[in-house]
C-alpha positions in Angstrom: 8.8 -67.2 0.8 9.9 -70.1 2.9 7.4 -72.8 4.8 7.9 -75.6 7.0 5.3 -78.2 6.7 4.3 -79.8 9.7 2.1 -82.9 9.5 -1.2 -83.2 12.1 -2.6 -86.3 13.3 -6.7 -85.6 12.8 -8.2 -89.2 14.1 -8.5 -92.2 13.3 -6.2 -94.9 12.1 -2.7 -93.6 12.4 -1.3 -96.0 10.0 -3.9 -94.2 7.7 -2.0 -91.8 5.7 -5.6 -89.9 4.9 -6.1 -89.3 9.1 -3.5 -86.3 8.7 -3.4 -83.3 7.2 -0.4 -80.4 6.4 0.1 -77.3 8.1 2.4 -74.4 6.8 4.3 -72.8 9.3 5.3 -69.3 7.9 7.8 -66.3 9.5 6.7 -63.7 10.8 8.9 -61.5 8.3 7.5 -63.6 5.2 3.8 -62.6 6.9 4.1 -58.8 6.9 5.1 -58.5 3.0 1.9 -60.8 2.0 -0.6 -58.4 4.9 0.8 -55.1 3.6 0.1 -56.6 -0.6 -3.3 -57.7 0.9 -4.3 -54.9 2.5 -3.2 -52.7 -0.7 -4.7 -55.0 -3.0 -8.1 -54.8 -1.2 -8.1 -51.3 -0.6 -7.7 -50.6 -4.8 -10.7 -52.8 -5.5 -13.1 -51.3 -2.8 -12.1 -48.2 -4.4 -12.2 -49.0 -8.0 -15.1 -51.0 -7.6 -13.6 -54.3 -9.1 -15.4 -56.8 -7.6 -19.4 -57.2 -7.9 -21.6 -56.4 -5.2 -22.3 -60.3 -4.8 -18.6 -60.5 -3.6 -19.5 -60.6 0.2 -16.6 -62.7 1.4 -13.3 -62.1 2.4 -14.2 -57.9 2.1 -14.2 -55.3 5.0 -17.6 -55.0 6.7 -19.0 -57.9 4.7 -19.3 -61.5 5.5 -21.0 -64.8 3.7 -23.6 -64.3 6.1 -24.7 -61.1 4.7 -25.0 -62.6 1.3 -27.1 -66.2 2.6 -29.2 -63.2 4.2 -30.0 -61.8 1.2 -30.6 -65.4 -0.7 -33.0 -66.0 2.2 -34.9 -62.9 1.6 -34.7 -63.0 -2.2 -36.0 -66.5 -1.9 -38.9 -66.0 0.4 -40.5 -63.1 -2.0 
């Protein structure tokens, strides 16, 4: 996998080397090897049940949301 790393100005002092931050610029090619591993990857532990149900983020049909919702609740009982 090969990146370029372009640097972003954010604000602030641009003699500041803290005021900017990297960004990786990936291929398109190098992308669809990583969304194909990702999308296996995921689809074994949903069916496996690997991860805990308090895993909410970064799995289909879940969000952090969903899990702050059910803090809140738990909390307010």
């Amino acid at each position: 996998m090969h990146a370029t790393i372009k640097v972003l100005y954010k604000q602030g002092d641009r003699s500041d080397c803290n005021n900017y931050r990297g960004v990786s610029l990936l291929s398109h090619v190098g992308k669809v090897p990583i969304k194909i591993i990702t999308n296996r990857l995921s689809a074994f532990c949903e069916a496996n049940n690997i991860l805990p149900e308090e895993q909410c983020g970064l799995r289909p049909g879940r969000s952090t949301v969903d899990m702050l919702s059910t803090v809140g609740r738990a909390s307010s009982t």
